[in-house]
C-alpha positions in Angstrom: 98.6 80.0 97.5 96.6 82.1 99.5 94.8 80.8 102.8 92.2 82.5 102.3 90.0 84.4 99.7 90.6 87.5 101.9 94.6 87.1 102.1 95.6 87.0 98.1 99.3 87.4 96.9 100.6 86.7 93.4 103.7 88.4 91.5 102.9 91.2 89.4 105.5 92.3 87.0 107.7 90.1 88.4 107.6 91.4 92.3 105.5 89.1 95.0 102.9 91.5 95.9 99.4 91.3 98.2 96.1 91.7 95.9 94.4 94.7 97.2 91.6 94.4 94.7 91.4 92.6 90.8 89.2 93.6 88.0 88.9 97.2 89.2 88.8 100.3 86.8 91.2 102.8 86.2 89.3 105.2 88.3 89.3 102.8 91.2 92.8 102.0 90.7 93.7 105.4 90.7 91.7 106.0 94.0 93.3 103.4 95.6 97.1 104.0 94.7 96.5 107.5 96.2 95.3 106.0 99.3 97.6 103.5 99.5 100.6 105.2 99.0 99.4 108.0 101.4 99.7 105.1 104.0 103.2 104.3 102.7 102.5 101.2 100.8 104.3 100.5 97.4 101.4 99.9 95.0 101.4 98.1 91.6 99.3 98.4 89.4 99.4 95.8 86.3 96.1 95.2 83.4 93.6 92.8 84.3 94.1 89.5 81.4 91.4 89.5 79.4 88.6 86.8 80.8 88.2 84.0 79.1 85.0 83.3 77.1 84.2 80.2 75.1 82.4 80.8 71.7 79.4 79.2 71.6 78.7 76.4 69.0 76.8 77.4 65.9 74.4 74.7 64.2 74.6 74.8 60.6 72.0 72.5 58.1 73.1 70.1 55.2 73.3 72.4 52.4 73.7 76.2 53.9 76.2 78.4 54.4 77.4 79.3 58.2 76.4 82.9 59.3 79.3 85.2 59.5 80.9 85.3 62.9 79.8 88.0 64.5 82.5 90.3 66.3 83.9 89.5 69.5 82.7 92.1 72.6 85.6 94.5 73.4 86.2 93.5 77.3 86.3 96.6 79.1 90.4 97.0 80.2 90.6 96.4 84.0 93.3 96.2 86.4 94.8 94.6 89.3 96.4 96.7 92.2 98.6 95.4 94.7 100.9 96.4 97.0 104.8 95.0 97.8 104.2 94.4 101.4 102.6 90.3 100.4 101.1 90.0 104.4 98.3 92.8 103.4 94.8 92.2 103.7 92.5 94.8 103.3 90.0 93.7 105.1 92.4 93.3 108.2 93.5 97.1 107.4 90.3 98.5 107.4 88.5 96.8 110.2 91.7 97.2 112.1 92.0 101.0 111.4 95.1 101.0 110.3 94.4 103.2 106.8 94.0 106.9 107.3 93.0 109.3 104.6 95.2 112.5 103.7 92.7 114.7 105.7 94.2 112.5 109.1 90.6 110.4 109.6 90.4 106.9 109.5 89.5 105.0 106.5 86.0 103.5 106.7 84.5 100.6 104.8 82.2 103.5 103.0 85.0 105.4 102.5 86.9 102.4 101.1 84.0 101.6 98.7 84.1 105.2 97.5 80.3 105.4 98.5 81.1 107.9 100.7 83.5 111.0 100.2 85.1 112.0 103.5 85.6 109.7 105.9 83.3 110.0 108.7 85.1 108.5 112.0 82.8 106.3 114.2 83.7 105.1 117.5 84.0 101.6 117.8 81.3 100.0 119.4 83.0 98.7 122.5 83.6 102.8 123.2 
């Protein structure tokens, strides 16, 4: 059980692991494993299960035929990437500026959101 929304563990594929991030794409996963394992982190990366949805009831009238059931939505597949070390939060590890990107600057929350390409390094506000 987590303490927090912010510090998440649960076993994937069968190895106690910290969530990094759930529901992500395999883009995003892939960016993330890259980074991650640059910073020497073992990364998993397991599929998302399928979310849950309830159909919703259908009123047929005395006498009438029910509609045809109309195809379920294909759920687009997602994943969940974590990493064996269970005590990592991400939000510790970039606000701490302990994640560094292959190019030797540290990763920013931009840069961890992928809204930005290159890390820009900014000095902390108490500098």
């Amino acid at each position: 059980m987590a303490i927090n929304k912010n510090h998440e563990f649960e076993e994937l594929d069968g190895v106690k692991c910290g969530i990094v991030e759930k529901n992500v794409s395999a883009a995003r996963a892939v960016f993330l494993k890259s980074l991650l394992e640059y910073n020497r982190y073992t990364v998993m990366i397991v599929a998302s299960p399928p979310p849950k949805a309830a159909a919703a009831p259908v009123k047929v009238e005395e006498g009438s035929e029910a509609p045809p059931a109309a195809p379920a939505p294909v759920a687009p597949e997602t994943f969940t990437v974590g990493v064996t070390d269970y005590t990592f939060n991400p939000i510790n590890a970039i606000f701490g500026r302990m994640l560094h990107t292959p190019d030797k600057h540290v990763v920013t929350l931009a840069y961890w959101k992928q809204q930005e390409t290159v890390s820009q390094d900014e000095k902390p506000y108490y500098e």
